[in-house]
C-alpha positions as CSV (number, residue, x, y, z in Angstrom):
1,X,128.5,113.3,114.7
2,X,124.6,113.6,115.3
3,X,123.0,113.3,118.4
4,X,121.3,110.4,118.3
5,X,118.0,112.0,120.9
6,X,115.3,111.8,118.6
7,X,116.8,109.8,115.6
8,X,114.3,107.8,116.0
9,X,111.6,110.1,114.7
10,X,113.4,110.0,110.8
11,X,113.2,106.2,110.9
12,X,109.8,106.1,111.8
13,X,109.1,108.2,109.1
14,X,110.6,105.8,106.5
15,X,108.7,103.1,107.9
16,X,106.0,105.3,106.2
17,X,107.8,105.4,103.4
18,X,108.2,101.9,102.9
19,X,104.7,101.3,103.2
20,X,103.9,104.0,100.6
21,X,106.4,102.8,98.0
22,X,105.9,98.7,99.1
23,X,102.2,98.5,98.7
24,X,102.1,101.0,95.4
25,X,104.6,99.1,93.5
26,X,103.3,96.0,94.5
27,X,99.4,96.8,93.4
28,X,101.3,98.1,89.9
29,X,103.6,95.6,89.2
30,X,103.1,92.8,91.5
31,X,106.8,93.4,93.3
32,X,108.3,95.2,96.4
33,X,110.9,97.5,97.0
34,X,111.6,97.0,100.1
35,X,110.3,93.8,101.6
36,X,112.8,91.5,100.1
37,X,111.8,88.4,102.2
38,X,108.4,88.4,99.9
39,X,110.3,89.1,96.7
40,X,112.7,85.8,97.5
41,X,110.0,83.9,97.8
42,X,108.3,84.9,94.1
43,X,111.5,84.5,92.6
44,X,111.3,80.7,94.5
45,X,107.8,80.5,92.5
46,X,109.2,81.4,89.3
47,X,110.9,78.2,89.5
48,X,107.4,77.0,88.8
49,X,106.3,79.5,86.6
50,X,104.1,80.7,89.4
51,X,102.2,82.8,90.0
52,X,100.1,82.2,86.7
53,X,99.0,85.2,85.2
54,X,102.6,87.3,86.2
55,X,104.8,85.9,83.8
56,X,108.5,87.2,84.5
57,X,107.3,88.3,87.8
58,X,110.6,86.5,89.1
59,X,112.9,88.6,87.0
60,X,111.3,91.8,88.6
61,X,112.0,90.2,92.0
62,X,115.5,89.4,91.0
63,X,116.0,93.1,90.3
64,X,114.2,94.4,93.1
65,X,116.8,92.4,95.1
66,X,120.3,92.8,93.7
67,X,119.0,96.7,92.9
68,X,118.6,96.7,97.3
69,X,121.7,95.2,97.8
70,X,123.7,97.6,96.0
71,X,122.1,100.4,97.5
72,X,123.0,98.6,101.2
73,X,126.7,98.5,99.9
74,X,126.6,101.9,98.2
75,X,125.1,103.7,101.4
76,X,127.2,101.7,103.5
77,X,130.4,102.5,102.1
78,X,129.7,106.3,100.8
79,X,127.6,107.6,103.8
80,X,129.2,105.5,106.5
81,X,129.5,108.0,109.0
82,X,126.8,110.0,111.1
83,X,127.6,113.4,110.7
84,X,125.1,115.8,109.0
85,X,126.2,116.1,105.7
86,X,126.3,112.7,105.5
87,X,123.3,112.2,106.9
88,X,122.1,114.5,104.8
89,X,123.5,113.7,101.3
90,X,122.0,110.2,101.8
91,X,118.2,111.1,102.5
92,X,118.9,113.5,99.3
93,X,120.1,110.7,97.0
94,X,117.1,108.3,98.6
95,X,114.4,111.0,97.7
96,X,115.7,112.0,94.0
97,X,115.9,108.0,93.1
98,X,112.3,108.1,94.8
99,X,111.7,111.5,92.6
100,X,112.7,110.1,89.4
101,X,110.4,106.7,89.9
102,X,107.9,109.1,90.1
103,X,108.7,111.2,86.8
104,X,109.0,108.1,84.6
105,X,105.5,106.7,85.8
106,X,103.8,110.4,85.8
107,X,105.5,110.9,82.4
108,X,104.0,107.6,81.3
109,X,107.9,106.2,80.8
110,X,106.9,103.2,82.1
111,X,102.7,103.1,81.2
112,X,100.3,101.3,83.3
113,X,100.5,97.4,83.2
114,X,97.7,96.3,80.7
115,X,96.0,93.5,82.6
116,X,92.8,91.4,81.1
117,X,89.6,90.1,82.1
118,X,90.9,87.2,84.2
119,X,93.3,89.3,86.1
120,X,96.3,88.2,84.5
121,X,99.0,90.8,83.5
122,X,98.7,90.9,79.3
123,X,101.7,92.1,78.3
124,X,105.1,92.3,79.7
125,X,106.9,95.6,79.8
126,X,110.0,95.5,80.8
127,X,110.2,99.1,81.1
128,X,109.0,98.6,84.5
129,X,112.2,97.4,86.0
130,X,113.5,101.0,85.6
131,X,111.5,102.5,88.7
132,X,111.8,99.2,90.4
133,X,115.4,99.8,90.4
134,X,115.6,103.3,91.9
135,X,112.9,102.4,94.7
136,X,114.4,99.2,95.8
137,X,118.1,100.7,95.8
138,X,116.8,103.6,97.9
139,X,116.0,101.3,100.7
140,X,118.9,100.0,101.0
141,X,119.9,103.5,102.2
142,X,117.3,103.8,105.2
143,X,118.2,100.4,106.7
144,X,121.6,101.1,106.6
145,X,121.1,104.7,108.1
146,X,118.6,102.4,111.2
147,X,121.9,100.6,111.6
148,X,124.3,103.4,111.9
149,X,122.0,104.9,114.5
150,X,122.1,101.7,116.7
151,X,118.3,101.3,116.1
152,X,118.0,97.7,115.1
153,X,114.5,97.7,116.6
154,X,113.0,99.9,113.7
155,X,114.4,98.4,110.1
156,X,112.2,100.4,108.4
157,X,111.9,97.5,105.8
158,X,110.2,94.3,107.5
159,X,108.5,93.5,110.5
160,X,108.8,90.5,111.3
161,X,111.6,90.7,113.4
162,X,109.7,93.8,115.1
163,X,106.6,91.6,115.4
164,X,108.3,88.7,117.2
165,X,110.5,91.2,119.1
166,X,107.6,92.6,120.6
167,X,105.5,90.5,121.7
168,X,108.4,88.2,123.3
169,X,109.0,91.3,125.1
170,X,109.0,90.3,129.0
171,X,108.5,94.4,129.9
172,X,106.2,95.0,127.0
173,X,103.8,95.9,129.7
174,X,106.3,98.1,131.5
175,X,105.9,102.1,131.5
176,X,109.3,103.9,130.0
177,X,110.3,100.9,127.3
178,X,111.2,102.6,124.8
179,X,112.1,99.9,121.7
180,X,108.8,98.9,122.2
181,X,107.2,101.8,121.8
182,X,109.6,102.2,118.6
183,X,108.7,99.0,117.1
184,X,104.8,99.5,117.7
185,X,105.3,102.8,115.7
186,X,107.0,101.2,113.3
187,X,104.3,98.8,112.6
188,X,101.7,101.4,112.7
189,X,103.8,103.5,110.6
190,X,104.1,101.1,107.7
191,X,100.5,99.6,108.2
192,X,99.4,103.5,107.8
193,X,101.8,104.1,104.7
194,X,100.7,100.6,102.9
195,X,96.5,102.3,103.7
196,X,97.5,105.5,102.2
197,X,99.7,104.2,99.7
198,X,96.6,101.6,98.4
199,X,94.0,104.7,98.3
200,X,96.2,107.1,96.3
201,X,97.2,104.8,94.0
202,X,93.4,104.0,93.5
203,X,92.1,107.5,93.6
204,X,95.0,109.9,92.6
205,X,97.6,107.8,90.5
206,X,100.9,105.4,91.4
207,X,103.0,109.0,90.7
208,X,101.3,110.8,93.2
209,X,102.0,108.4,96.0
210,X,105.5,108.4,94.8
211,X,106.0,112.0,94.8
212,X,104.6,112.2,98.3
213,X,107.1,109.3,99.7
214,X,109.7,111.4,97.6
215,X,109.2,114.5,99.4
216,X,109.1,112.9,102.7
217,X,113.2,111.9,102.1
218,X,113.8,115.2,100.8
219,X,112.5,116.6,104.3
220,X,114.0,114.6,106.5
221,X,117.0,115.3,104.0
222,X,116.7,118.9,105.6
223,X,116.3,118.1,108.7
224,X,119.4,116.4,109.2
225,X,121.2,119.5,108.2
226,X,119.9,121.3,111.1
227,X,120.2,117.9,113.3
228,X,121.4,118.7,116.8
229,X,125.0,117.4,117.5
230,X,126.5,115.0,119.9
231,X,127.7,117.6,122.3
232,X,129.7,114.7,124.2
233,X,132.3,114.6,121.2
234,X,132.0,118.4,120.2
């Protein structure tokens, strides 16, 4: 088993990641991959045919969501415990599903949603889904990994929780708290991947920011290998 000094630092890192791959996919196909409160909700608009202008944009939700859950129950139940293979194996599946989103957009599997003059998407391409799938199942592996480590104060996923956890706080002041300073990283963590993720789609591409995220999993993939152990049960 890991040593859990530190193990912080990883889940930080995919609050970065969620950010990254949130804010992209959302500017591209008008859906996230990890936020799944937000996706609920459009599929609770579809009912409605809402938004106008994003037809089907509830069946991309739907995906997004059951494709999350499964990854929650697959990483759950195949990388259950924290040892560093494990640990390891799991940040190496999340990055290559991360990997190949990247490929099929940069490869022009799934082209660039066509959208007209009024800002409405033209054309539906269901093609789309594919990434969607990979990126939202991914997720499901980090928070599962922020629950194995005890660290419910970073989900890597949402903030609201975090946002209501810190501020009701009663030693948010205090010197030495440490989930707060977690959850304000967190927060600054995913405001700072959803910034970067917006200006590299804009400027470099939707793949690029994709392959970054990607090689950010296959890092801390790495470093998990070489993760100190828990000397108390060595």
């Amino acid at each position: 088993m890991v040593s859990k000094d530190h193990s912080d630092i990883p889940m930080i890192l995919c609050c970065l990641v969620s950010g990254l791959c949130d804010s992209s996919s959302y500017n591209a196909w008008s859906c996230f991959v990890s936020m799944q409160t937000g996706n609920t909700i459009f599929l609770a608009l579809g009912a409605a045919n809402l938004p106008v202008g994003h037809p089907f944009g509830w069946a991309k939700s739907l995906i997004s969501i059951v494709a999350f859950n499964f990854g929650c129950k697959f990483f759950a139940t195949v990388f259950k415990t924290l040892d560093r293979g494990h640990l390891s194996l799991s940040f190496a599946f999340q990055a290559a599903c991360i990997l190949i989103a990247a490929i099929l957009v940069q490869t022009n599997v799934v082209p660039p949603a066509h959208v007209d003059s009024a800002g409405h998407i033209a054309d539906v391409n269901f093609l789309e889904l594919i990434p969607l799938i990979f990126l939202a199942f991914q997720s499901g592996g980090q928070i599962v990994t922020s629950r194995l480590l005890g660290l419910n104060e970073i989900p890597t996923t949402v903030l609201t929780s975090v946002y209501c956890d810190l501020v009701s706080d009663p030693n948010i002041m205090k010197k030495g708290n440490v989930k707060r300073d977690r959850r304000a990283a967190s927060v600054v963590f995913l405001l700072v991947g959803g910034l970067a993720g917006g200006w590299i789609s804009r400027t470099a591409g939707l793949s690029v920011v994709f392959w970054i995220a990607g090689g950010i999993k296959a890092v801390l993939a790495v470093a998990w290998m070489f993760w100190k152990e828990n000397e108390t049960l060595a």
